[in-house]
Backbone as CSV, one residue per row, in Angstrom:
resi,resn,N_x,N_y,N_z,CA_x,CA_y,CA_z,C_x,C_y,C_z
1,UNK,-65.778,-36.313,68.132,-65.769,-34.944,68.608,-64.368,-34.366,68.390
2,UNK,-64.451,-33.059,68.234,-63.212,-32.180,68.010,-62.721,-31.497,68.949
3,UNK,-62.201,-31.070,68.961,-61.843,-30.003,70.527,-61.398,-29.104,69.995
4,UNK,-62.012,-27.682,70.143,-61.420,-26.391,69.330,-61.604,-25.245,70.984
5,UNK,-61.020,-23.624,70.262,-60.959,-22.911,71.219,-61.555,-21.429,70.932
6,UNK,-62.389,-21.114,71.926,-63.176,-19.812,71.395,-62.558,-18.890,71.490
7,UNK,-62.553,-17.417,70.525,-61.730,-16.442,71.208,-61.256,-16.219,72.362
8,UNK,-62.371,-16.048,73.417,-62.150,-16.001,75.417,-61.320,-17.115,75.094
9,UNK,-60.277,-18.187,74.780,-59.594,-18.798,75.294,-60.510,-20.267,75.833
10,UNK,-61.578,-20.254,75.929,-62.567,-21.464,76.533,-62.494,-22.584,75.382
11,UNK,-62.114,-23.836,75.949,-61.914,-24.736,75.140,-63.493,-26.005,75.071
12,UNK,-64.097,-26.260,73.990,-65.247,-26.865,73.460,-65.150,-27.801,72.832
13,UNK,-66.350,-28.839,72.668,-65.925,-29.983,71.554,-67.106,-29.722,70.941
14,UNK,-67.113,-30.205,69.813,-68.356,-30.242,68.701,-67.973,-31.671,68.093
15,UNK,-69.141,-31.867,67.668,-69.208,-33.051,66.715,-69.327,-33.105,65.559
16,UNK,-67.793,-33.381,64.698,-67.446,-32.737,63.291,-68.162,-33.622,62.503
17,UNK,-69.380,-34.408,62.760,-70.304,-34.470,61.296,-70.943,-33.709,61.309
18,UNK,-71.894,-32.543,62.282,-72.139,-31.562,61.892,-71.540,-30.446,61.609
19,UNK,-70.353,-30.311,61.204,-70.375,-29.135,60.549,-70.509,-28.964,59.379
20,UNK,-71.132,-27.766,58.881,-71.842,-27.797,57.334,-70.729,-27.292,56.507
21,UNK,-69.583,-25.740,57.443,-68.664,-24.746,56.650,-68.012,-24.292,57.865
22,UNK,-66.523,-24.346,56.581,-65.769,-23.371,58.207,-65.547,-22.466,56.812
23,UNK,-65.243,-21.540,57.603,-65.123,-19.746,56.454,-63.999,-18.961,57.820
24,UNK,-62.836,-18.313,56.661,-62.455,-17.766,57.290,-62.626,-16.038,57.337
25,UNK,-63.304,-15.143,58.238,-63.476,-14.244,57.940,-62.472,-12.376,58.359
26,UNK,-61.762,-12.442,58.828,-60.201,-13.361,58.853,-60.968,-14.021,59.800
27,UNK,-61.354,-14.361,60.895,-61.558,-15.470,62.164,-62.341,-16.160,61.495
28,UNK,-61.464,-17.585,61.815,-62.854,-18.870,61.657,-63.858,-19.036,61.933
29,UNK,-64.567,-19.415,61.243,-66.301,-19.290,61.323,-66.717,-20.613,61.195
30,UNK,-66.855,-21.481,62.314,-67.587,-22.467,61.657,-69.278,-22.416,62.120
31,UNK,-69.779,-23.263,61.059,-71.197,-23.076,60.349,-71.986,-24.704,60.865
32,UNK,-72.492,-25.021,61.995,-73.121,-26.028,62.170,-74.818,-26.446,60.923
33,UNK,-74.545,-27.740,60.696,-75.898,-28.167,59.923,-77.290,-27.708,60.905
34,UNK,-77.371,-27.365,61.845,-78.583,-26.497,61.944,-78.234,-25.272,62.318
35,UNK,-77.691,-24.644,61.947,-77.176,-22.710,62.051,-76.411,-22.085,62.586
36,UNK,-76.400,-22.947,63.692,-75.694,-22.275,64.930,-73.382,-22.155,64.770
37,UNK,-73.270,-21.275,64.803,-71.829,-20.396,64.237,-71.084,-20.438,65.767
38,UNK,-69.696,-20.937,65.328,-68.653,-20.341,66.263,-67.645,-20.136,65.771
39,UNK,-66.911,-19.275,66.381,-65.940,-18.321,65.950,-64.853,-18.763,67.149
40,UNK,-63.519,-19.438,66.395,-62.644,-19.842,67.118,-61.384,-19.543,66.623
41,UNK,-59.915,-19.825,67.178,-59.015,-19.386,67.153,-58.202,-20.564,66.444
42,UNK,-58.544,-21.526,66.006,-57.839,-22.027,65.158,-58.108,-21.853,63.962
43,UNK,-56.891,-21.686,62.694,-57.319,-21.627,61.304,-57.994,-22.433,60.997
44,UNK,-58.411,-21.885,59.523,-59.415,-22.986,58.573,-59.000,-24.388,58.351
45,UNK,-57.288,-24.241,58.153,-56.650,-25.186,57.583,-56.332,-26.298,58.774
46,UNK,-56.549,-26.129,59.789,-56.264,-26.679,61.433,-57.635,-27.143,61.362
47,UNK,-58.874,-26.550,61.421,-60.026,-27.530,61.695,-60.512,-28.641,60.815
48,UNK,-59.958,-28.024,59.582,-59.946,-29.268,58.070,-59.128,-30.328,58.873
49,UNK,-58.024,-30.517,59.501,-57.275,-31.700,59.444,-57.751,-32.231,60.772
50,UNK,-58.549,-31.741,61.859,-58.812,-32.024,62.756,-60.250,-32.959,62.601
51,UNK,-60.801,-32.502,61.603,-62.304,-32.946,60.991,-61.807,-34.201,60.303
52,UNK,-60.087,-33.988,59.504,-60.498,-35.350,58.615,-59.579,-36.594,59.733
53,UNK,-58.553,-35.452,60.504,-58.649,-37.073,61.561,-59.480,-37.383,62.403
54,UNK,-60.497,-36.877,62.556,-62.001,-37.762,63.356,-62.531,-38.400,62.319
55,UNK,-62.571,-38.114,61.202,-63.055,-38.907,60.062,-62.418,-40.506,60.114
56,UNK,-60.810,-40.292,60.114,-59.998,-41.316,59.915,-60.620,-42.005,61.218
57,UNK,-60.611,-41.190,62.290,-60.471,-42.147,63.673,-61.991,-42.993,63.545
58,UNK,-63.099,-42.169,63.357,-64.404,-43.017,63.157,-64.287,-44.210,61.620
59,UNK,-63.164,-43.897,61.290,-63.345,-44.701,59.836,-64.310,-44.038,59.043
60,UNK,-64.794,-43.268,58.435,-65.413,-42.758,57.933,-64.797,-42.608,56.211
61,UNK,-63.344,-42.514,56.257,-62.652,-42.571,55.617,-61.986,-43.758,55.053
62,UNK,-62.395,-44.604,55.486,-61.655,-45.939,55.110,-62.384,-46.578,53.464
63,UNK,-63.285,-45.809,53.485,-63.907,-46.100,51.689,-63.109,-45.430,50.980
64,UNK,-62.204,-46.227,50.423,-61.676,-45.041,48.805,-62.592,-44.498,48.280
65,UNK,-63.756,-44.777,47.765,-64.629,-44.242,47.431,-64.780,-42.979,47.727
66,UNK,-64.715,-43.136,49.662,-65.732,-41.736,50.109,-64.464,-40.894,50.089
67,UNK,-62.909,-41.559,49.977,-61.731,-40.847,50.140,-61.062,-39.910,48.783
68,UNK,-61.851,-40.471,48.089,-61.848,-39.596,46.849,-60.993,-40.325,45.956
69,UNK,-60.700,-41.823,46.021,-59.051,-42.118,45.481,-60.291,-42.931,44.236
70,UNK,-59.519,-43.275,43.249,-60.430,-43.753,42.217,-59.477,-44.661,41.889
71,UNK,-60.220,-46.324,41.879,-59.573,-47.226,41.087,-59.490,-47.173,39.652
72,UNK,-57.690,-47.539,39.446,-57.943,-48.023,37.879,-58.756,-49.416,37.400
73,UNK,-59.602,-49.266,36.462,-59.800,-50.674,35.999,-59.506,-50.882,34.822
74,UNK,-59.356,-52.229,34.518,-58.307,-52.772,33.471,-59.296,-54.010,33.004
């Protein structure tokens, strides 16, 4: 889970495998995998790193693979 903050200042957690999109419109928009939108006060670029350290923290990230890094082979 993430912990973000709604305009009113009210602080929420979501659970960053569902989110599908964050969009900034200027206000962040994030876009849950079944529809449902919130609009919060942290940038785009703040919920990206917040998403990929829950990633790190669940390990989710611990596959180079899924981390995007590509072995050389020889």
């Amino acid at each position: 889970m993430i912990q973000l903050t709604k305009l009113n200042g009210k602080t929420f957690s979501v659970n960053a495998l569902y989110i599908e999109t964050v969009e900034s419109f200027p206000d962040t928009t994030i876009t849950l995998t079944n529809g449902r939108k919130f609009i919060v006060k942290e940038s785009e670029e703040e919920v990206r790193r917040k998403v990929t350290d829950y990633y790190r923290t669940i390990q989710v990230l611990s596959n180079p693979h899924l981390r995007g890094d590509e072995e050389n082979e020889e």
